[in-house]
C-alpha positions as CSV (number, residue, x, y, z in Angstrom):
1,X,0.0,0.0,0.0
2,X,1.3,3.5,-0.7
3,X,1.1,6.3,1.2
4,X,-1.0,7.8,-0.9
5,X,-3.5,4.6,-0.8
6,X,-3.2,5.0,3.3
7,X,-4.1,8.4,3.8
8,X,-7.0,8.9,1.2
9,X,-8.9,5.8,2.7
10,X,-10.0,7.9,6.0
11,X,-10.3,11.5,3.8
12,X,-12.7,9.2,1.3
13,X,-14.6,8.2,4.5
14,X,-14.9,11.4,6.3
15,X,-16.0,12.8,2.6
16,X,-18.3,9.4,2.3
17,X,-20.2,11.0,6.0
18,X,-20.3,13.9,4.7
19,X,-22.3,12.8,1.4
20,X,-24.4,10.4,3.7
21,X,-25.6,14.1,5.6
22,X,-26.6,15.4,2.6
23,X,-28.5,12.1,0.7
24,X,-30.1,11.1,4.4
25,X,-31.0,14.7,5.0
26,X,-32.5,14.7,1.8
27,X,-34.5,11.4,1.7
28,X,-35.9,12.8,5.2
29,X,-37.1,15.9,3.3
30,X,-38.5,13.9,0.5
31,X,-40.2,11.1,3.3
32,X,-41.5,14.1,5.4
33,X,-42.9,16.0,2.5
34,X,-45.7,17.0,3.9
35,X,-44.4,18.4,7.0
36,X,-41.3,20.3,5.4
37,X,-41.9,24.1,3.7
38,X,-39.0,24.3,0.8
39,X,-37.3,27.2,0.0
40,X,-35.0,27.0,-3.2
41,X,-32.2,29.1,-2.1
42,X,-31.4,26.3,0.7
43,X,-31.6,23.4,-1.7
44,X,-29.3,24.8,-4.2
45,X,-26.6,25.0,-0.6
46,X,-27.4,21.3,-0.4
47,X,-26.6,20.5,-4.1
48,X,-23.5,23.2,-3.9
49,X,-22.3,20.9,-0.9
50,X,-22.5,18.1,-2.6
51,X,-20.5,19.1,-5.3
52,X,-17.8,20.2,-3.2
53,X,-17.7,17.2,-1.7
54,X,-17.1,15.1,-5.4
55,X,-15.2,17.6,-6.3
56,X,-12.7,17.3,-3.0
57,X,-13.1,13.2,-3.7
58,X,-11.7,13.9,-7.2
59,X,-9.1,16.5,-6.4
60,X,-7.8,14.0,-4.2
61,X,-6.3,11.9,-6.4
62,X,-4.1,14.7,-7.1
63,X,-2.5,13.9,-3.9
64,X,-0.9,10.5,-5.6
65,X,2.4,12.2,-6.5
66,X,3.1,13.3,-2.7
67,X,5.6,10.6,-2.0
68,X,6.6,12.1,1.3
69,X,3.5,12.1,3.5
70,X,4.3,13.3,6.7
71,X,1.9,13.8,10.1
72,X,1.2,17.7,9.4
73,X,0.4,17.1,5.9
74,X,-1.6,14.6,6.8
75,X,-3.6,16.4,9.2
76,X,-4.3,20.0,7.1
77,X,-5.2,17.9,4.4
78,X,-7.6,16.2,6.6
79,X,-9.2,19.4,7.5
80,X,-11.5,20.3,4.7
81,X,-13.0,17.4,4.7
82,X,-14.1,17.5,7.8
83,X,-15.2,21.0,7.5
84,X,-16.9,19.8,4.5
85,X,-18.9,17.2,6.7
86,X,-19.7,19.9,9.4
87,X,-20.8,22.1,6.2
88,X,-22.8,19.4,5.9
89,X,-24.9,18.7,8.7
90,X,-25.6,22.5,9.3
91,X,-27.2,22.2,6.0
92,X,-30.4,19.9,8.3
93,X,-32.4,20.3,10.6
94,X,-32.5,17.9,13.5
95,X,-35.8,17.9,14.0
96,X,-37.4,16.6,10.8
97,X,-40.4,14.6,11.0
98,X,-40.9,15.1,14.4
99,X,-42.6,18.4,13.7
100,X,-43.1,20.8,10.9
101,X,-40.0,22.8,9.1
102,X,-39.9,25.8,7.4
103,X,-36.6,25.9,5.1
104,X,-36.8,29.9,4.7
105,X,-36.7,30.2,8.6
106,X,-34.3,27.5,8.9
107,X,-32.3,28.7,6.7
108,X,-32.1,32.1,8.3
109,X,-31.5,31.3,11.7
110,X,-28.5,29.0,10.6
111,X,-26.5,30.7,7.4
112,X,-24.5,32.8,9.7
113,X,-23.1,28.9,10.9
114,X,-22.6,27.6,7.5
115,X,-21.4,31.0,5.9
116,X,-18.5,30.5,8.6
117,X,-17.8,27.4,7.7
118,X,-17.6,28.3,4.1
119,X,-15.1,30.6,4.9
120,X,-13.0,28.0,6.5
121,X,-12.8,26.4,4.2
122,X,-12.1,29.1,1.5
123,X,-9.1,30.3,4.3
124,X,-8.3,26.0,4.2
125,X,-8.2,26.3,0.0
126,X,-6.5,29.4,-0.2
127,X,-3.4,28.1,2.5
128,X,-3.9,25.1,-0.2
129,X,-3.3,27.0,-2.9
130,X,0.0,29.0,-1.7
131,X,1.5,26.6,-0.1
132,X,0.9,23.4,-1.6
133,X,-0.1,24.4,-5.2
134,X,2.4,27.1,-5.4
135,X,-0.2,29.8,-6.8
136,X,-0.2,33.5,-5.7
137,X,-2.9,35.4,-3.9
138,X,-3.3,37.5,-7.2
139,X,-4.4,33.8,-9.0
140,X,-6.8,33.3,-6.8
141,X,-9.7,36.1,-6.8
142,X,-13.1,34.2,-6.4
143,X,-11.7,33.0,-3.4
144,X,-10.5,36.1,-2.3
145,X,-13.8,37.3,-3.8
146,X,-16.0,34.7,-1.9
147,X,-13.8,35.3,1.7
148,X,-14.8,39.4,1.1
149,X,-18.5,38.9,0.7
150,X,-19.3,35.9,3.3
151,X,-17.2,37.7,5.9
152,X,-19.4,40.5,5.5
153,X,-22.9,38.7,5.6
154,X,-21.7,37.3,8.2
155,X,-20.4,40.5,10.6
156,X,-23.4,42.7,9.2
157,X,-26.0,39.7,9.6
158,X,-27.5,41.3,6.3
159,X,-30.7,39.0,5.8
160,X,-31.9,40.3,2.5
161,X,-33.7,37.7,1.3
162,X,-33.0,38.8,-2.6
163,X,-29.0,39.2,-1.5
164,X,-29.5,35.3,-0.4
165,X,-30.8,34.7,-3.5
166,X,-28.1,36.4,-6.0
167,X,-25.4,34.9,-3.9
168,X,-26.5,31.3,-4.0
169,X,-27.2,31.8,-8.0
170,X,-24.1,33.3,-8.3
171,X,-22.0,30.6,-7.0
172,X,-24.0,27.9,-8.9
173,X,-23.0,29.5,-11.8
174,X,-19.5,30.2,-10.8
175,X,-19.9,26.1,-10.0
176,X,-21.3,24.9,-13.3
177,X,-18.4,27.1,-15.1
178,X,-16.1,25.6,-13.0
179,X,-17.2,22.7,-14.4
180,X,-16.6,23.9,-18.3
181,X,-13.7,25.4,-17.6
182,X,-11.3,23.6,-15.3
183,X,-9.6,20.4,-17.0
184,X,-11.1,18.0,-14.6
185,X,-8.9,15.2,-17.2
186,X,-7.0,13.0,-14.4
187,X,-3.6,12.2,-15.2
188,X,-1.9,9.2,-14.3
């Protein structure tokens, strides 16, 4: 077994609980249907989540040239996925199908949690990025970007709905360019 092989079998389980959150909170929303008021701006978090957490599953296997994997390594590369997983579980409530939720209020009461944990792990990327992946801060905008505007929704607790809105659309565009864009080609 290689290093490589060793480490990425507990990051591919801690990313495997973290897509478990999102398809078991998902198949409660869909078994409590009746008792669950949707609200689109928090389902397109819960797909966005999900995506990051492919999308860290296939990066991943960039990690296969690292021949020497030592303990610290190890551990901040450990990190987004489990902020990932938190991410995650905010996305739910804990309650559902034991009374009735409201999504909108749901969402409201909790996006100043998961915005912070977004901007974890944009600060955990961005560390990524410099020191690992050698780019410079001036490469890296949208993160930068992204770090500027959740930072501030989160200090001002701004809870206009149609800035909720605009950001969530925004980033599942940015997300489905990403997607056209990026060479997503692994290499062997």
């Amino acid at each position: 077994m290689t290093p490589f092989e060793y480490v990425s079998v507990l990051i591919s389980i801690i990313l495997g609980l973290g897509i478990t959150q999102i398809v078991s909170g998902l198949a409660d929303i869909v078994q409590h249907r009746h008792q669950v008021q949707l609200y689109w701006p928090h389902l397109m978090w819960i797909v966005f989540a999900f995506f990051l957490h492919i999308q860290e599953w296939w990066v991943l296997y960039d990690l296969r040239t690292l021949s020497d994997w030592k303990l610290p390594t190890f551990l901040f590369t450990i990190l987004y996925p489990i902020n990932l997983f938190i991410l995650a579980r905010i996305l739910f409530p804990s309650n559902m199908g034991t009374s009735p939720v409201d999504l909108k209020s749901f969402y409201f009461l909790n996006y100043r949690k998961f915005f912070g944990w977004a901007v974890i792990l944009i600060v955990l990327s961005l560390i990524d990025n410099l020191v690992l992946n050698g780019y410079s801060w001036s490469e890296q905008p949208v993160h930068l970007f992204l770090l500027l505007l959740l930072s501030v929704l989160i200090y001002k607790n701004l809870q206009h709905e149609w800035l909720h809105k605009l950001i969530v659309v925004l980033l599942t565009v940015l997300l489905f360019a990403s997607l056209l864009l990026v060479d997503w080609t692994i290499r062997s």
